[in-house]
PLY file of the C-alpha trace (Angstrom):
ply
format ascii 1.0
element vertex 120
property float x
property float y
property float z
element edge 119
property int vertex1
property int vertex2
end_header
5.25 6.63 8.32
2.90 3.49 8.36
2.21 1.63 5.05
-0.17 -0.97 3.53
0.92 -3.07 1.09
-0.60 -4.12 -1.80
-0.50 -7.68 -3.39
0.99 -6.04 -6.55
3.67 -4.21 -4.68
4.71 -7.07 -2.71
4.36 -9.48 -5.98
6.49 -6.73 -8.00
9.09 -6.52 -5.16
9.52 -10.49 -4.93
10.08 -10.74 -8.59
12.64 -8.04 -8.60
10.69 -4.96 -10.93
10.57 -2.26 -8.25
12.56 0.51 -9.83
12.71 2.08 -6.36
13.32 0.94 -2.59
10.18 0.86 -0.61
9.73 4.55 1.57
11.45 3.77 5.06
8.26 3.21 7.88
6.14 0.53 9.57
4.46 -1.83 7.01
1.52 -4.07 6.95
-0.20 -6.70 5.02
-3.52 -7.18 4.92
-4.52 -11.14 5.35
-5.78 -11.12 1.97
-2.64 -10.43 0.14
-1.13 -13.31 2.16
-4.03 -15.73 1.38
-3.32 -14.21 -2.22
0.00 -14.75 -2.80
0.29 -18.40 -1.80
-2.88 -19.17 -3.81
-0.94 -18.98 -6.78
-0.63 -21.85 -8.66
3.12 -24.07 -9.00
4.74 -21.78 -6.15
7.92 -23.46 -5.12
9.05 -24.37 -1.85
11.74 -21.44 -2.49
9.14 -18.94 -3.67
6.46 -19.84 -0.74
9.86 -19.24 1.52
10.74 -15.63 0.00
6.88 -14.80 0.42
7.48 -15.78 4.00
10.08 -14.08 4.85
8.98 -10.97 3.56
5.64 -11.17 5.50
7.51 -11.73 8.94
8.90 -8.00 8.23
5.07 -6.67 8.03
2.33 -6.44 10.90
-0.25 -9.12 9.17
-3.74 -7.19 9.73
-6.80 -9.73 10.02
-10.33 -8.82 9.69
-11.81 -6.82 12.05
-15.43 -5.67 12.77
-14.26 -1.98 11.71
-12.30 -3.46 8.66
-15.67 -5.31 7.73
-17.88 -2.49 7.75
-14.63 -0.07 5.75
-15.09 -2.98 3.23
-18.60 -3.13 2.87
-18.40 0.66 2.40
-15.83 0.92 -0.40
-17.47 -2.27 -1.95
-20.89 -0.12 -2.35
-19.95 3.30 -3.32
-16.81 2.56 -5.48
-17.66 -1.50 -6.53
-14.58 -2.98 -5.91
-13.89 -6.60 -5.94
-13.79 -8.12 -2.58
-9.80 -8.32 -2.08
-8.96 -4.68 -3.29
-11.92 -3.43 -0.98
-10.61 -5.07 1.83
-6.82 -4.23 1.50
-7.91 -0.72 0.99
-10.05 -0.92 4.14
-7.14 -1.86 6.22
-4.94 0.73 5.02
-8.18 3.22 5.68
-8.47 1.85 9.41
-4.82 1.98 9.98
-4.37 5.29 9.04
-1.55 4.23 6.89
-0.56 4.83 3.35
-1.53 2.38 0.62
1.54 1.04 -1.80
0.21 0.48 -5.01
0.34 0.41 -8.47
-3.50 -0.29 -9.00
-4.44 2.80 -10.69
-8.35 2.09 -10.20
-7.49 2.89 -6.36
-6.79 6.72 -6.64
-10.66 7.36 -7.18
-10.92 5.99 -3.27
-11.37 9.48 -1.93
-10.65 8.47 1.95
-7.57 6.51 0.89
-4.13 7.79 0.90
-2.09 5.99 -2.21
1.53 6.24 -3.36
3.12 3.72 -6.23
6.31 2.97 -7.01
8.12 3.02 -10.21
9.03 -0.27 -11.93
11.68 -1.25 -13.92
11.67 -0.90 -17.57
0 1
1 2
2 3
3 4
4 5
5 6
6 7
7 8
8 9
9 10
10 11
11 12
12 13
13 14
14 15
15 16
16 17
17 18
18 19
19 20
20 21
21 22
22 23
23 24
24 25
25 26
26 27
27 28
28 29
29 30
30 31
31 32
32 33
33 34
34 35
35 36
36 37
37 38
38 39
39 40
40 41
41 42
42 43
43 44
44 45
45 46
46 47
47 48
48 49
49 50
50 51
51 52
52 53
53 54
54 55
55 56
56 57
57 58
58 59
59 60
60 61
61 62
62 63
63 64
64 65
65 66
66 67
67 68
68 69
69 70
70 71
71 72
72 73
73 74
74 75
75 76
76 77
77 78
78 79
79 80
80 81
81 82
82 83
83 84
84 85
85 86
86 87
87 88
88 89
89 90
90 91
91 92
92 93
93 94
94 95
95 96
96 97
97 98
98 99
99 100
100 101
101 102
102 103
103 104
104 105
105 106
106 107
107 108
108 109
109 110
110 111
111 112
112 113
113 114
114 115
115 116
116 117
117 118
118 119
């Protein structure tokens, strides 16, 4: 199985609150959940090295023409911000299943979704 994953999964799984291991597959990151997660303000060196090292064991998916035009899609008939319209755009044009936990995603009728329990 092929998987996108979300900013919030990856965020959840690098702080240690993923109740559950991720589903065994091929994973990728969009380019927006890596420009995401080192935007964040005070990372440490140590924190902007676990973010990398999890990346390097995902296919990083840039922006493509057909990504562009997914995204422009999703952003018209279901307004979503930018970076949730693009990540789910990637997952769309990769055929893959997205991992999230952003509930305001299941309404994406063309997008395959499965979350992932967190800890309590």
């Amino acid at each position: 199985m092929n998987y996108t994953l979300d900013t919030n999964i990856i965020i959840y799984l690098l702080d240690g609150k993923l109740a559950e291991r991720l589903p065994n597959g091929e994973f990728y990151t969009s380019i927006i959940s890596k420009l995401e997660l080192f935007s964040f303000p005070d990372l440490t060196p140590e924190k902007q090295e676990e973010i990398r090292r999890l990346l390097n064991i995902t296919q990083q998916i840039n922006l493509t023409d057909t990504i562009c035009a997914q995204t422009i899609e999703l952003r018209c008939r279901y307004r979503l911000k930018l970076p949730d319209a693009i990540i789910a755009a990637t997952a769309i044009v990769r055929e893959s299943i997205l991992l999230t936990n952003d509930s305001r995603l299941n309404r994406i009728s063309e997008l395959t979704i499965q979350t992932l329990s967190l800890k309590i």
